[in-house]
N, C-alpha and C positions, 0 to 999 in steps of 0.2 A: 216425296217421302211422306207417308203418314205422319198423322202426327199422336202423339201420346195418347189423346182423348179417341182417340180412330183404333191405335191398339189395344185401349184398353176393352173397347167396345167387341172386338173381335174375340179377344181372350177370353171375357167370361161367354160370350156366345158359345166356344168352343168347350171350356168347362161345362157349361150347363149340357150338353150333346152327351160328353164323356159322362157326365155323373149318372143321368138318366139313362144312357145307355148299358152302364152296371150297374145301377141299384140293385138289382135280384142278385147279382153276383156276390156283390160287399154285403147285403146283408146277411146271406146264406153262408158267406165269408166268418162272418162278424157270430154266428150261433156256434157252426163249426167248432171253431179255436176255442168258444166260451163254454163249448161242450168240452171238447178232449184236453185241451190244455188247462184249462181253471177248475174244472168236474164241476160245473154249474148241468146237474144231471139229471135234477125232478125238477119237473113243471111247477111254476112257480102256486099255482092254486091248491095242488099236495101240497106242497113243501109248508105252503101256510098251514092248512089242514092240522098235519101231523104236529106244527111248532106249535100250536094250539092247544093241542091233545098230549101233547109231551109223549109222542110214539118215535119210535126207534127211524131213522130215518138213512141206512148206508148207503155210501155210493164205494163203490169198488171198482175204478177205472182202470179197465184193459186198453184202452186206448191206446195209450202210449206206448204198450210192451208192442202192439200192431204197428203203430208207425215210426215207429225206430227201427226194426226191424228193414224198411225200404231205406228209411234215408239214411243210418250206417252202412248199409250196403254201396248205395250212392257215393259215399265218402270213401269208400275203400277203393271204389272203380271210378276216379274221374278220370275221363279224353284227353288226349292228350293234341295242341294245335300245331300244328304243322305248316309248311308252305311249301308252293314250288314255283318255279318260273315258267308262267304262261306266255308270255311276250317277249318281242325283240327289247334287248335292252337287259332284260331278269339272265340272273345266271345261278347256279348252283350255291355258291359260297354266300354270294349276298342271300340266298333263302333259308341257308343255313343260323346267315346272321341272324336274318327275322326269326326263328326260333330259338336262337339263344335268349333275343331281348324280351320275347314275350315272354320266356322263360322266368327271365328279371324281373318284369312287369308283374309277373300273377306273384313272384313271391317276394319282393320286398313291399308289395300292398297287402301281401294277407289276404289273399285272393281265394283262396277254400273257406277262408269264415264268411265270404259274400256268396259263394256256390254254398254252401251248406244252409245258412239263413233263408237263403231265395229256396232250396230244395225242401226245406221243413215249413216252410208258408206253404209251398205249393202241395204238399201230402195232406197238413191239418186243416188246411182253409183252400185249394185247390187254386191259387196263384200266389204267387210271389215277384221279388225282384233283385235286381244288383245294378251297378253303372257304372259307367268308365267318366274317370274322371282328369283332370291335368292341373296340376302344381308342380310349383317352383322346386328344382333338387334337395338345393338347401337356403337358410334364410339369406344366406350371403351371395347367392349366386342369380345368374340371369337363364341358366340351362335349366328346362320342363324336362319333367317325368310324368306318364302315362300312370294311374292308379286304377284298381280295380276295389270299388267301397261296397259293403253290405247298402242295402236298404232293409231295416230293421222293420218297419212296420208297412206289410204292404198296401194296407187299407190307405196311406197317404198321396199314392201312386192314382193317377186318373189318365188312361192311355186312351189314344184314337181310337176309336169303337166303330169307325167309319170303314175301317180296311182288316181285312182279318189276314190269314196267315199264324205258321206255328213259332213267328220272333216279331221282332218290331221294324226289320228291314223297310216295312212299307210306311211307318210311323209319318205322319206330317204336322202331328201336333201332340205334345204329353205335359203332365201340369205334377210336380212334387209338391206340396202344401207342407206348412209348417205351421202351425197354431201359436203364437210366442206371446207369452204376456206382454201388453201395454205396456211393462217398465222396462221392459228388456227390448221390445219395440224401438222404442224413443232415445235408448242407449245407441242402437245401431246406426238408426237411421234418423238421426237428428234436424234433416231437411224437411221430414216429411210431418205434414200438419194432421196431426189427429182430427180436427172439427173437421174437415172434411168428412170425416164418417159419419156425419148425423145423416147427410143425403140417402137415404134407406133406400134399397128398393127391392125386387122380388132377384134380378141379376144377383144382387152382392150379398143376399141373405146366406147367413153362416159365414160369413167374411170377418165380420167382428162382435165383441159381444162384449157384455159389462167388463170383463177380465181380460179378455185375449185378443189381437189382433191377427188376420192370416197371412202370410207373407207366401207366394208361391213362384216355384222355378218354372216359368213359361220356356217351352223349348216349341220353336216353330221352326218347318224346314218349308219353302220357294222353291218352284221352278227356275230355273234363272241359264241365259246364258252365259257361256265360258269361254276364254280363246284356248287355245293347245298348241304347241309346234312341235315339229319334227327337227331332230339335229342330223346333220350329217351321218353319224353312226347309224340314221334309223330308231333314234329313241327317241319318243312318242311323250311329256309331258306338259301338264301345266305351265304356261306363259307365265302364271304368278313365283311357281317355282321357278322356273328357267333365272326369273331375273334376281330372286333373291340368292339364287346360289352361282352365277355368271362366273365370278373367277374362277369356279371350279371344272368349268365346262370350259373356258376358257385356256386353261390352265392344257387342259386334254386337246386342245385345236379344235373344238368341235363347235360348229355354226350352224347355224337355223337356216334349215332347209326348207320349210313349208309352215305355215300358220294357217288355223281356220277358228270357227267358232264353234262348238258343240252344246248339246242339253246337257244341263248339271243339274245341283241340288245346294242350294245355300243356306245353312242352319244358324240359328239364330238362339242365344242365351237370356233370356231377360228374368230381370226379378221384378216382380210385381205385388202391389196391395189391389184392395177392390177398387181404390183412386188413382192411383199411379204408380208409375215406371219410377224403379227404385234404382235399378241396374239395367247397363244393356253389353253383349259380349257377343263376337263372333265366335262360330265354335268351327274350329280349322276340317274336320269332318262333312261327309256328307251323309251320316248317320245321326238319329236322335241316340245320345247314350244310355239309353234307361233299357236294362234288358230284361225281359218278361220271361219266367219259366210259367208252363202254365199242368194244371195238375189233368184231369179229364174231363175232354174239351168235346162238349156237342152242340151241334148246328142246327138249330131248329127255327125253319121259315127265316133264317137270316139270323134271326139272334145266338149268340154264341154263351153257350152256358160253362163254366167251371165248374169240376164236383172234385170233392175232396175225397183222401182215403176214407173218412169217416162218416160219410155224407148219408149213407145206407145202413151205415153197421150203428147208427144211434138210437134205434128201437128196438133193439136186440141186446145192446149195453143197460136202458131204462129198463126191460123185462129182468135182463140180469138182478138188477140195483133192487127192484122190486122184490123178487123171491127170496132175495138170500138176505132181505129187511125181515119178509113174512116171518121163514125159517128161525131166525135170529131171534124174532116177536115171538113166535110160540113156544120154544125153550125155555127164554129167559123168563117168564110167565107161569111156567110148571110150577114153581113153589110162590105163587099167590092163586092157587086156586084153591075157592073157600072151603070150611070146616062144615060139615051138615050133622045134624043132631037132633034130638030132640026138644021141644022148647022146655026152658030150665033148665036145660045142660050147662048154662056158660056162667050164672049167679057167682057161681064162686070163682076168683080172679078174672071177673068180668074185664079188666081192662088189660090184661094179658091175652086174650082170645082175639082183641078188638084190636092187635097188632101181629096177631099170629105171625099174616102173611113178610109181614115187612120185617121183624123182627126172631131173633134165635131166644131160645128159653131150653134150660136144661130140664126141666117139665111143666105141666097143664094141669090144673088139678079141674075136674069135672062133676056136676051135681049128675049121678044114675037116675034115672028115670026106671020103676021099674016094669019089665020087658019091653023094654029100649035098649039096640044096645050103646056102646060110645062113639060120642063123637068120631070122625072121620073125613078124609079129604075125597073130594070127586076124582077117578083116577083120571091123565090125562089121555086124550087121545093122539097118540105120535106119531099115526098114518098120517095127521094133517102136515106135520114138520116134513116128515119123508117126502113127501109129496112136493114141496115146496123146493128142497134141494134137488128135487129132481126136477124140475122147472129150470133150475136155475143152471142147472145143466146144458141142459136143453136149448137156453137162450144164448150159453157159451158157444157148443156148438154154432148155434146160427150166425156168432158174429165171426166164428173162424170161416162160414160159408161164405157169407157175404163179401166180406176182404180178399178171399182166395189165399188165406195163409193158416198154414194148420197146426199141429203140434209139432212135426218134424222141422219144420222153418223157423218155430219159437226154441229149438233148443231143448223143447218136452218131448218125454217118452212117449211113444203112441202103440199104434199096431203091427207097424214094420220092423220086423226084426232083423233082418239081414239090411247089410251096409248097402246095399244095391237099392232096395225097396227104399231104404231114409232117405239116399240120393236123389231116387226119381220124384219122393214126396215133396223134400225139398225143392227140386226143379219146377215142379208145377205152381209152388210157391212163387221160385221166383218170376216165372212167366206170366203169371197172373196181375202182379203189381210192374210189369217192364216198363209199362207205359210211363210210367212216374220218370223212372231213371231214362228213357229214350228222349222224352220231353226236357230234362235237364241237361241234356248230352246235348240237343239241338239248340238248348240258349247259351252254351257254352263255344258251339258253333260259330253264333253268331257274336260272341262276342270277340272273338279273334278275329270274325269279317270286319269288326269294327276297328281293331289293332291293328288290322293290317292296311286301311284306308285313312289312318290318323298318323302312325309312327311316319311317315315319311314328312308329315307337318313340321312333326314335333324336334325329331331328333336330325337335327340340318347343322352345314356347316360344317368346319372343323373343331371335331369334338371326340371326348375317349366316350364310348359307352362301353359300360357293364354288361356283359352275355352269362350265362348258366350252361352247361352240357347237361345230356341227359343225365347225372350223376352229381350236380346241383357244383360242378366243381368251376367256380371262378375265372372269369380270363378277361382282360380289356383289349377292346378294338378303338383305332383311331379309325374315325370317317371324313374322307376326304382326301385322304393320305396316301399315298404309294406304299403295302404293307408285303413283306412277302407270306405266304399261306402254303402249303404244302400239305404231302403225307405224314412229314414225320413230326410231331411235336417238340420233340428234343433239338431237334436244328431247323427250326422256319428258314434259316437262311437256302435250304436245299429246293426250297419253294417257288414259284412264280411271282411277279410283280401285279399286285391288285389292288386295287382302290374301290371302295366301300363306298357304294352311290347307295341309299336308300329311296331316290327319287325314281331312278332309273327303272323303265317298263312296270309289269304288272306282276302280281304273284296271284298264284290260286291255293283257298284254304285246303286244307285236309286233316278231317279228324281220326286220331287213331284211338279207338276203344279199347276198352280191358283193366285189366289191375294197375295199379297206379306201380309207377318204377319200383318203390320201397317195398309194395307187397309182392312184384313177382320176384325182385330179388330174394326176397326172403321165404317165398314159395322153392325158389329156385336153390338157395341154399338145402330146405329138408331136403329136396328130393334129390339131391346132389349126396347128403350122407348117406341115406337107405340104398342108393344106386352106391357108393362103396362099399358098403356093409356087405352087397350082395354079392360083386365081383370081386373082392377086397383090392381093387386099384386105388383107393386114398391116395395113396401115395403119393400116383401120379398128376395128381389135382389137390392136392391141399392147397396151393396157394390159392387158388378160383373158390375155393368152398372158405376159405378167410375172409377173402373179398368181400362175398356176399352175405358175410354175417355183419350184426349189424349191435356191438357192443364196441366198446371203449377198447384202444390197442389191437382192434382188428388188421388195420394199414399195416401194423408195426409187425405183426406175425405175417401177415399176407407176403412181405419184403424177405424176411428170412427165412419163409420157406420156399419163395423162390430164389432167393439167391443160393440155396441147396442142390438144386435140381440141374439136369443138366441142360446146355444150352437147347439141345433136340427136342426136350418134353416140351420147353416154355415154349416153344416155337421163336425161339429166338438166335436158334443155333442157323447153320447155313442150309440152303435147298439143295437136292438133289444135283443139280447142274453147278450150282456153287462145289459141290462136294469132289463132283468129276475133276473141276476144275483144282481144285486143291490138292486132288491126289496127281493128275500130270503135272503141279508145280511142283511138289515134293519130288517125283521122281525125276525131274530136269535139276532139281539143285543137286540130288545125288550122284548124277550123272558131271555134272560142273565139277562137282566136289573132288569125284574120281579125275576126272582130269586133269585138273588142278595138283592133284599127286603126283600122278604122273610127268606132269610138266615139271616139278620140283623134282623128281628123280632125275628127267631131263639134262634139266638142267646141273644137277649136282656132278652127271657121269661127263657134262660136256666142258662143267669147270676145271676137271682132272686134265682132261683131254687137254684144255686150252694150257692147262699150267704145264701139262708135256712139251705140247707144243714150243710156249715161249721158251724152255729151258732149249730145245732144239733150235729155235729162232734166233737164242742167245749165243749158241754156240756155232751157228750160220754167220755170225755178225763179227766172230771171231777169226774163224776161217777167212771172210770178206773183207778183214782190217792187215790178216797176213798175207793174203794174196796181193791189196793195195801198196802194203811197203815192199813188199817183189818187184810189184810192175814200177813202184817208185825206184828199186835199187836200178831194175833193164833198162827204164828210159834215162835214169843217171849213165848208168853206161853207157849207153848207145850215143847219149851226148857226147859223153868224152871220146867214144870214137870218133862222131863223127867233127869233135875238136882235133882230133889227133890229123883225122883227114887234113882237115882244112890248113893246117900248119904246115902239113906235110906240103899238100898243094902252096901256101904261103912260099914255104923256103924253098920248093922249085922253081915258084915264080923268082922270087927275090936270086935263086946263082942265076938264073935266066938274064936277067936286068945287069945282072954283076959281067956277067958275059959279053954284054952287048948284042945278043942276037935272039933277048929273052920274050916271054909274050907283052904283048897288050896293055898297057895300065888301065884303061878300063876294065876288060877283064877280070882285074884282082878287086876293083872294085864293089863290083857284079859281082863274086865270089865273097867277099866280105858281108853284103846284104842278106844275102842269102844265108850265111852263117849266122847274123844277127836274127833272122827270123825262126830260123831253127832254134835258136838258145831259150827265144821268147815263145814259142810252144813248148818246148818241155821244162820253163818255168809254171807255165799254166797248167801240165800233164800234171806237173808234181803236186802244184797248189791244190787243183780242184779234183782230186785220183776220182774215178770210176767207182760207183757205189752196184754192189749188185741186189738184185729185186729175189723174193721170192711171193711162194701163193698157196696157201692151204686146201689140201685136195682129199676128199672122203673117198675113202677106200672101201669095195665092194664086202668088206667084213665089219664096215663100220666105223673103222678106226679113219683118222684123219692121219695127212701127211704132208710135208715140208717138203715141197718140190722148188729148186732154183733156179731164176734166170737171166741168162748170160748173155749180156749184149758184146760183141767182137769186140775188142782194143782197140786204138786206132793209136798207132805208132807211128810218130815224126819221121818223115823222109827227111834223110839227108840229099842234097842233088851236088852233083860236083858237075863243075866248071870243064868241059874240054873246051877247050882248042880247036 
């Protein structure tokens, strides 16, 4: 590892490379700005001259109306940075994400006041700059935030001069200098030993001086190599990442599938005096952050020149300043050109004559001379003044040639009088200065190449970041988390299951140019009224033409005139195939419905029917109770005959026995059992009588009916005894 005394020897080596290699630039820098921004506009040996002579000395700077003109234009069209997924690993929604966060990134840093800054260096003095930088969220916390900061003076910026290119992509070494007074010095950096700076030498000259100390940001990027692995998914990163985020990857089952080593790039942060290393920092990037806009850029034998919008149009500004001095000078001069006369014309109020010029007097009294006639002034000559505004004319024109911007792009009336001819004048305007605005478009480029190879450092872990939509409107994402994300906003839960890797594979930039969101909205609102006005459909879009306006209670009217409208206009009503469908459900319930009636008809003419029925049922059950006590009264009878029998048979047996020549005594026994069995069925006849069945039978008119049936009787045999 080197050591201190070894980088420091390298650092000014590399300074002294950078400085001399722009000298011409910073100095032609350094006139530039000190011409159009301060109107330091006469040569300093006039200027003394005239302050001398107590002569009239104006400057009249068109400058500025010239270069505002470009870089409000710039402001109104900044690019917008994009991403997509190049690689195994990148998907869709995480590319999304990355434009939401850089979203965040350029606007809670205030990231147009560093593009505007870097874009007005680069017009008045033909380079500028901006950088990307990293701090802590907030003072309590451990989670970084990406910032995008102006650099306000670009004259302190000293970039590789070794590698050209239209950004700094190729950058291997950039130096930001700060001048800090000695008190404010020795505040900071309390370690560091002032006598050290006696040791002078031609390296450290301008490093310090009776008052000042220089303290500067040395940013140095290495060759170096890197491990890499592949995870089982196929995703391709950093070994340094893999291990600092592992439970994450983990957590998904995903294991490292292949490891190798590749070529990188190692960037390095140090703060430096012309003695020592004050600070030293890794910068998580393989970018230097300092990004360069540069104004028009030429390559001559290798050396690379910057020229400013104003770089040509400065002697055609001085001719201006010059003529319209002249003009001004010989006007204001008319009433001090002297009195001629005769000598002895002036004896009397000699000392009123000897103030003519500079002084008013309600009269002159004069000595006549005689044929002489009076006093009198030499008349002026005004051809010279005329002549002089028209020079000055003359030098205006050439500074609208030189810039390529003419009355029609300043918002002055000229010689176009139809709206087509202003347009085209216009256009040629703006085509002529593109370069300014393409060059600021491509360091804006690159500063999202650089957002896009650092957020993956920065924003790790699980953590919520802050995202933007194109319409600046708020949302938080957890990363690392299982989220669901979907089409519909209103219910994510209809959404798929996704986890937010910022690590994962590669994205590639993409800028999109044109009017910045707020101006084509509001582009888009005019032409939205003029296009009702014409077909008078307002109507059907007032809520879209709400939207897009852009005053206070816009949302609040945008809501209630849609909630006016019908589902079909907002496009929120149902599609065509939705609609089929809705009309064959309607017609199936109507269809139920009808059914439905009909079954309750049904059923109301079958409840009649059934209460017919039971009355009939009841009256079958009646018949069937007096038919039971019949057959109970016949098998009563039938008993007692067949008692009458058996007695009968008894008392023949018994004179038989009386006789002596009578039957059998078993026999009568045998006869008696038999009579007992008989008694004991038409006890059971009578207990349990015969129930009869019937069965409901639909008649070919509809009607139902009461059919019965009859199982045979089964009547007790009597059996008598012979002989």
């Amino acid at each position: 590892m080197a050591s201190d005394k070894d980088l420091l020897k390298d650092a000014l080596e590399q300074f002294r490379i950078s400085s001399e290699g722009d000298s011409d630039n910073r100095e032609n820098a350094k006139e530039d700005i000190d011409f159009a921004r301060l109107g330091n506009q006469w040569p300093e040996n006039i200027a003394n001259d005239r302050k001398r002579e107590r002569r009239p000395m104006l400057t009249i700077n068109r400058m500025p109306s010239f270069c505002r003109q470009v870089v409000n234009d710039a402001r109104q069209n900044k690019p917008t940075i994009t991403t997509r997924p190049a690689t195994g690993g990148a998907n869709v929604f995480t590319a999304n994400l990355f434009d939401g966060l850089i979203r965040q990134i350029q606007n809670q840093s205030s990231a147009g006041i560093a593009y505007d800054t870097g874009m007005e260096s680069a017009v008045y003095g033909g380079f500028g700059y901006w950088r990307v930088d990293v701090d802590y969220a907030y003072n309590d916390s451990f989670d970084l935030d990406i910032l995008i900061l102006p650099v306000e003076n670009p004259l302190a910026v000293y970039g590789d001069t070794l590698v050209g290119g239209a950004d700094s992509r190729d950058w291997n070494f950039a130096f930001l200098i700060d001048d800090m007074p000695k008190s404010e010095f020795e505040k900071r950096f309390p370690d560091a030993d002032l006598a050290d700076f006696d040791e002078k030498s031609d390296a450290t000259s301008g490093w310090v001086t009776e008052n000042t100390v220089r303290v500067a940001e040395w940013w140095r990027r290495e060759a170096v190599k890197k491990k890499i692995v592949k995870l089982s998914d196929g995703t391709v990163l950093d070994a340094q990442v893999y291990l600092e985020n592992k439970p994450l990857w983990d957590a998904q089952q995903l294991t490292v599938a292949g490891e190798r080593e590749t070529a990188s790039h190692k960037v390095t942060h140090r703060l430096i005096s012309a003695v020592d290393v004050l600070e030293t920092n890794d910068w998580k990037g393989c970018y230097i952050p300092i990004i360069p806009v540069y104004g028009d850029v030429i390559n001559q034998e290798g050396k690379r020149h910057y020229r400013s919008l104003v770089r040509d149009a400065k002697d055609p500004q001085r001719m201006f300043n010059f003529w319209r001095t002249a003009a001004t000078e010989l006007v204001a001069l008319a009433p001090r050109v002297p009195y001629i006369g005769a000598r002895g014309s002036f004896n009397t109020d000699a000392e009123k004559w000897a103030n003519a010029n500079t002084a008013s007097y309600a009269y002159l009294e004069y000595d006549p001379i005689p044929g002489m006639p009076p006093p009198m002034r030499q008349p002026l000559d005004g051809g010279v003044a005329a002549g002089a505004l028209q020079e000055a004319m003359n030098a205006s024109d050439d500074m609208k040639s030189v810039m390529g911007l003419f009355d029609a792009s300043l918002g002055a009336k000229s010689n176009e009088t139809s709206g087509r001819a202003i347009m085209a004048r216009q256009r040629e305007g703006d085509v002529s200065t593109f370069h300014f605005i393409d060059n600021r478009d491509r360091a804006i480029e690159h500063t999202g190449r650089v957002l896009v190879d650092l957020i993956p450092h920065i924003y790790t872990g699980e953590r919520i970041v802050t995202v933007l939509s194109e319409d600046l409107k708020e949302s938080h994402v957890p990363l690392g988390k299982p989220v669901k994300i979907g089409d519909n906003p209103n219910n994510p839960a209809e959404g798929i299951s996704h986890v937010f890797d910022l690590t994962a594979g590669k994205y590639s930039l993409v800028i999109k140019k044109g009017l910045s969101y707020t101006s084509k909205r509001e582009e888009a609102a005019n032409q939205m009224i003029e296009f009702a006005k014409v077909t008078g459909t307002g109507q059907l879009f007032g809520d879209v033409i709400a939207k897009n306006m852009d005053w206070p209670g816009a949302d609040t009217i945008e809501q209630r005139i849609k909630a006016s409208l019908p589902p079909q206009i907002t496009g929120e009503g149902p599609t065509p195939q939705e609609q089929q469908m809705q009309q064959a459900i309607q017609q199936l319930t109507q269809a139920v419905q009808q059914l439905q009636q009909e079954n309750q008809t049904l059923k109301a003419d079958k409840e009649v029917e059934l209460k017919g029925l039971d009355v009939k049922t009841k009256e079958i059950a009646v018949k069937d109770k007096e038919v039971a006590v019949k057959d109970k009264q016949v098998n009563l009878e039938m008993a007692q005959v067949g008692q009458q029998a058996v007695m009968t048979d008894l008392g023949m047996t018994q004179g038989a026995a009386n006789g002596g020549g009578g039957a059998d005594g078993s026999k009568v026994v045998e006869a008696l059992g038999m009579l007992q069995k008989q008694i004991t069925q038409v006890a059971q006849t009578v207990a349990q009588p015969k129930r009869k069945q019937g069965r409901a039978v639909k008649q070919p008119d509809g009607t139902w009916k009461l059919e019965a049936i009859e199982s045979p009787a089964v009547m007790p045999q009597t059996t008598r005894a012979v002989n």
